[in-house]
N, C-alpha and C positions, 0 to 999 in steps of 0.2 A: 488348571493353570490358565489364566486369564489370555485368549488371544491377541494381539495386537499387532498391526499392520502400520509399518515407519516407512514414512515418507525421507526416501536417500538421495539428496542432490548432487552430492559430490561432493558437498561441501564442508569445512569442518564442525559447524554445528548440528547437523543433521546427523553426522557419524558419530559422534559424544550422544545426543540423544540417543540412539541404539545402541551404546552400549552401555549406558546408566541403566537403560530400560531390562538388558540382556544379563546384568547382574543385579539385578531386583527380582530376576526369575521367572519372567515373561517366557510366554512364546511367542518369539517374535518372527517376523516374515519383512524383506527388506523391499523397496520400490521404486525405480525410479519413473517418474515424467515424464516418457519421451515426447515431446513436441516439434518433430522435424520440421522445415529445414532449421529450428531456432535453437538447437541446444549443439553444445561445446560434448563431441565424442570422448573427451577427455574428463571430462564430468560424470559419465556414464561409466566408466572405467575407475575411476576414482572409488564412487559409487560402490562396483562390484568389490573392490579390492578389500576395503573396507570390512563389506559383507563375511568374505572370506576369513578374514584373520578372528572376526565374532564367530564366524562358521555358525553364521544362520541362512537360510532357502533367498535369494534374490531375482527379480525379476523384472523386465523391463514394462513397462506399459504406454503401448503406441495412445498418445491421446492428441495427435494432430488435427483431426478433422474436430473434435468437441473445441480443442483451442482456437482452433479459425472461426468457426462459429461460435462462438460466446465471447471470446475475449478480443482478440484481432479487430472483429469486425464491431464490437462496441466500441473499440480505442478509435477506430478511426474514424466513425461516423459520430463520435463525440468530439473530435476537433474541426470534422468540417461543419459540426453545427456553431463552434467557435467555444468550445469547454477546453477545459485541459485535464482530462480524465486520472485516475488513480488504479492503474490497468492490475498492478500486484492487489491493492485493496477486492477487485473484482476475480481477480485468479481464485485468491482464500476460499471466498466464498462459493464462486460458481463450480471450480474446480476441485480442487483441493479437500475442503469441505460441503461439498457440491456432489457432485458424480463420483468422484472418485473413493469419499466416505457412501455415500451407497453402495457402490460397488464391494466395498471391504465387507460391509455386513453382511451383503449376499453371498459372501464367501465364508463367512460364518465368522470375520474376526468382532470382535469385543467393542476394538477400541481401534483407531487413528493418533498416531503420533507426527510430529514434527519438528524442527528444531527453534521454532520462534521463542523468543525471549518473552513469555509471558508467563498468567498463574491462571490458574483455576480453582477456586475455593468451592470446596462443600458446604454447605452451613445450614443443618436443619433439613437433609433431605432438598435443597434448593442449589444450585452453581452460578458461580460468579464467576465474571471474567476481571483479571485484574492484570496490572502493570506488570512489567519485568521486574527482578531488584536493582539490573542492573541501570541506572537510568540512561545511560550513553548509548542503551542496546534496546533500550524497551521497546519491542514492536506489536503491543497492542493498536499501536494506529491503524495496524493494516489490518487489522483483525474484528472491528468494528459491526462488521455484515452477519456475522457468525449468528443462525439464529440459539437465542436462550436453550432452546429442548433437545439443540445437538451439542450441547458441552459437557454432558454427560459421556461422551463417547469419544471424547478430544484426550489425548493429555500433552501436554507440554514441557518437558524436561528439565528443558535447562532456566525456568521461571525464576529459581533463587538463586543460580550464578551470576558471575561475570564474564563476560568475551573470555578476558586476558585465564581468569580459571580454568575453562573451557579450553583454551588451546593449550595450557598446560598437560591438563587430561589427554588428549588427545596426542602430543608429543609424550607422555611416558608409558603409551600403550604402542607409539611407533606407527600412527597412521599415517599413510604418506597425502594427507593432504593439512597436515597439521600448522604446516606455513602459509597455506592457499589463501589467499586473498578474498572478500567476502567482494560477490558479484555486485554488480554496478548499471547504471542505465536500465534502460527500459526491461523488464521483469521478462520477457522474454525474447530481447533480442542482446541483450549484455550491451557493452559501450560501444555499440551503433549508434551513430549519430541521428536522433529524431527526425530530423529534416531527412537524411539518407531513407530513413526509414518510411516515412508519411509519402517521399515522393513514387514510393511504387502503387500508392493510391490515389494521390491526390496531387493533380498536375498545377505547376507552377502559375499563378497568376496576377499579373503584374496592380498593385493598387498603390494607393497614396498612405503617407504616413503626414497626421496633421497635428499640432497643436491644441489643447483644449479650446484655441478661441478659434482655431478653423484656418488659422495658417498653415499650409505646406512647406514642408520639412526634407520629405523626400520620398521614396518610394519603395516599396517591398515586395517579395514575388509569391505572396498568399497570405493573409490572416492567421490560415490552420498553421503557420511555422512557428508563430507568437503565443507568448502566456502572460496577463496580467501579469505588475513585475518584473516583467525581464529588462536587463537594462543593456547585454550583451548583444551583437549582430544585428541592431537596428541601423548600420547605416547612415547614419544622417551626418553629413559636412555641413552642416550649417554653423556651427560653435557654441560654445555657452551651454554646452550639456555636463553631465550625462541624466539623458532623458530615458524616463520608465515609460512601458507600456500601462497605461491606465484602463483601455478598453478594447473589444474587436465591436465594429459592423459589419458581422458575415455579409446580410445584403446586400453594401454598397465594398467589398471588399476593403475595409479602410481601418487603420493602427489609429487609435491616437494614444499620443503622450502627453511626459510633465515630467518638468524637471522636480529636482529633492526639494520636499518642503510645500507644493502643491496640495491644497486641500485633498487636488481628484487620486490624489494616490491613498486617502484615508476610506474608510470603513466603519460604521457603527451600527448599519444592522444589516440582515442578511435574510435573503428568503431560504427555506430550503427542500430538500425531494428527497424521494428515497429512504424513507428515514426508517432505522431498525433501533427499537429500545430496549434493551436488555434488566434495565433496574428500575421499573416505573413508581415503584413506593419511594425511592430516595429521589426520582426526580419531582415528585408529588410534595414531599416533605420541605424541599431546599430551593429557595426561592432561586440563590447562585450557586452557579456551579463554574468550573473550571472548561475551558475549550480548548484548542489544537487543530488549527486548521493547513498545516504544515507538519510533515514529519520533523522531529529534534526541533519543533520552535518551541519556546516557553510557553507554559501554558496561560492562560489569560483569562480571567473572571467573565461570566456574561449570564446572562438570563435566556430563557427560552419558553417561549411558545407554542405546545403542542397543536394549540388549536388551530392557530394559522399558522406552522410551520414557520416562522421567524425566531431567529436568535440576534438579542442586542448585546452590543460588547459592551463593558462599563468604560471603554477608553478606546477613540474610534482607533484601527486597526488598517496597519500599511501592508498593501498589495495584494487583496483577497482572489484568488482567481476561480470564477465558477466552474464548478465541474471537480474540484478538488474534494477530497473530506472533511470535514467538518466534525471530531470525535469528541466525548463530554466524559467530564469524569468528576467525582466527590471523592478526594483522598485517592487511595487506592483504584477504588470501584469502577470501573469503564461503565459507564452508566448506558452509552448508545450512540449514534450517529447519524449523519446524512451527508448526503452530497449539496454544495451549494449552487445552488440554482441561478442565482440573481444577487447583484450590490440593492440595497433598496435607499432611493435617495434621501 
């Protein structure tokens, strides 16, 4: 009997994967993520409850100090370099399927499970990572980093459901988190405000908000609080807006914007970093492919550049913000990703 170790948030997709898995015939082992001071005890509880009514082994696992080191302290040292980081996209990977799938194997399970909305295709001895079915739920975006030779050891449950399925399942089996709300805000501090959040690192500092021709606007109390796009709590009483952020100058601590219909809020190529390719024969084959540089945005045709890490949009592209994801797909097939570096003029 195949071992497998399910990752239990609390929440209601995570509890449906364990028990699709637990009547499929698995042996399964339940987990949760503790990451103090940032997770909801009610979650953790949920979690157990859960565990119990499958009546499988569950267990907490303290991973605070891996979290503040890997993930905390990339988020925050990527906004004061002036990014706007993808802090869940880096959990998957560094953690989740990072340390935490090492650790499973070392314990001898099989396999890691979770509850994300994606697929995993076999085909020919080779694994594919592909979309949810559900598209309103598909979160292959965050999943991007996953290297190719550890999807063999993934599986993902609930790939060809839907949400609304899914909590069906889960209320006729009577779990009590079958109504629970699916978490929100930052991946590991829930609907804590950013700014609340950022200022236990990064103290307030007072700079200019300018217009693209170098008019001042008004003023703001840090860069790091701002993301390419935002057009919410900039402040500015001048009139005649509403005005987007278009860029930061960490150095000179300085926002500028643009009102709607500004060239500076378009986009049509992009540098990029970090990049993980999962299907290099179909991105070899396919001159275009599909991108998503936004979770739930439409996807949008563009070309890409291995060589010099640049991808062009066919159709330049409103409020790209560096440091975000950048994921590529053909049909189905999450083909790979990067984080975006640079706007290229």
């Amino acid at each position: 009997m195949t071992k497998i170790a399910v990752l239990m948030s609390g929440g209601v997709d995570s509890s449906v994967a364990a028990l699709l898995l637990k009547n499929s015939g698995y042996d399964l082992t339940g987990f949760y993520l503790n990451y103090t001071p940032y997770c909801n005890p009610k979650d953790q509880e949920d979690a157990r409850r859960v565990a119990e009514i499958l009546n499988i082994p569950f267990y907490s696992l303290d991973i605070t100090e891996e979290f503040e080191e890997k993930i905390i302290n990339y988020f925050v040292e990527s906004y004061e370099k002036g990014f706007t980081p993808n802090p869940d996209v880096f959990c998957n990977d560094l953690i989740k399927f990072g340390i935490i799938l090492e650790k499973a194997l070392n314990l001898g399970f099989e396999k890691i499970a979770t509850g994300h909305y994606s697929r995993i295709l076999k085909e020919n001895q080779d694994y594919h990572l592909l979309k949810g079915k559900d598209e309103k739920k598909d979160q292959s975006y965050f999943l991007w980093t996953i290297k190719k030779f550890k999807l063999e050891r993934i599986i993902f449950p609930l790939g060809e459901l839907t949400k609304e399925y899914v909590r069906k399942i889960a209320k006729e089996n009577n779990f009590p988190n079958a109504d629970k709300k699916g978490s929100s805000g930052i991946c590991f501090v829930g609907p804590v405000k950013l700014r609340e959040f950022l200022k236990n690192y990064l103290q307030p500092k007072r700079g200019l908000i300018i217009d693209t021709k170098g008019n001042i606007l008004g003023h703001h109390q840090g860069y790091f609080y701002f993301t390419e796009g935002q057009r919410h709590g900039l402040n500015i009483k001048t009139g005649g807006g509403p005005y987007y952020v278009v860029k930061k100058i960490p150095e000179e601590n300085v926002i500028v914007v643009a009102k709607e219909g500004d060239p500076a809020l378009y986009t049509k190529k992009i540098e990029i970093t970090e990049i993980n390719i999962l299907e290099e024969n179909i991105l070899k084959k396919e001159e275009i492919i599909e991108a998503r540089f936004r979770y739930r945005q439409p996807l949008v045709k563009a070309k890409i550049d291995l060589e010099k890490n640049r991808v062009e949009f066919l159709e330049p592209q409103k409020m790209i913000a560096p440091g975000q994801s950048i994921v590529f797909y053909f049909k189905d097939y999450l083909l790979g990703g990067g984080v975006i570096l640079k706007k290229i003029e």
